[in-house]
Residue, then its C-alpha position, 0 to 999 in steps of 0.5 A: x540382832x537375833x530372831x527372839x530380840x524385838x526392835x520394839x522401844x516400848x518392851x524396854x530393851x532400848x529405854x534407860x532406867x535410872x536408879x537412886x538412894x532416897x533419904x530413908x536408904x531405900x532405892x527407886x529405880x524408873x525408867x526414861x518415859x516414867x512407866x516403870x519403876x521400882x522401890x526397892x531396900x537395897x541397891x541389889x535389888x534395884x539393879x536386878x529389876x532395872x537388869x529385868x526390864x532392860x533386857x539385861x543391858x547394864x549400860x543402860x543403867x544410870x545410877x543418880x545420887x539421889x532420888x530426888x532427881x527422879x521425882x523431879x524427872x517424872x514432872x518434866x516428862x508428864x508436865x504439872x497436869x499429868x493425869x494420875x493414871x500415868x503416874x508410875x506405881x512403885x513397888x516395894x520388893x522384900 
């Protein structure tokens, strides 16, 4: 590891980002704690934000068949009374 590497888990270097079409062909990216995430109008794009917030590491990259599994994904990490505040904002790249 080089000097200007942190060994920080939160700055997402070491989180996974997981990516996906949904039903409309647009992609959503989010990554393993739900803070994260994307909406994007293209796979390229999707990868190239999951690329940015990972530290560029493409093995940590998992992409899904669907996005529904995202959704489904964010429930199991913050419970059914998740406050809204830690609901991931998705953003919509041009």
């Amino acid at each position: 590891m080089t000097s200007d590497e942190s060994d920080d888990p939160d700055d997402g270097s070491q989180q996974l980002f997981f990516m996906a079409p949904d039903h409309l062909g647009h992609w959503v990216v989010q990554d393993q704690s739900c803070s994260r995430s994307g909406y994007f109008i293209n796979r390229e794009w999707a990868r190239k934000f999951a690329l940015s917030e990972n530290g560029r590491r493409p093995d940590l990259i998992v992409e899904l068949p669907q996005a529904s599994a995202l959704i489904f994904r964010q429930a199991s990490f913050h419970g059914s009374n998740a406050s809204k505040s830690r609901a991931p904002a998705y953003r919509k790249a041009a």
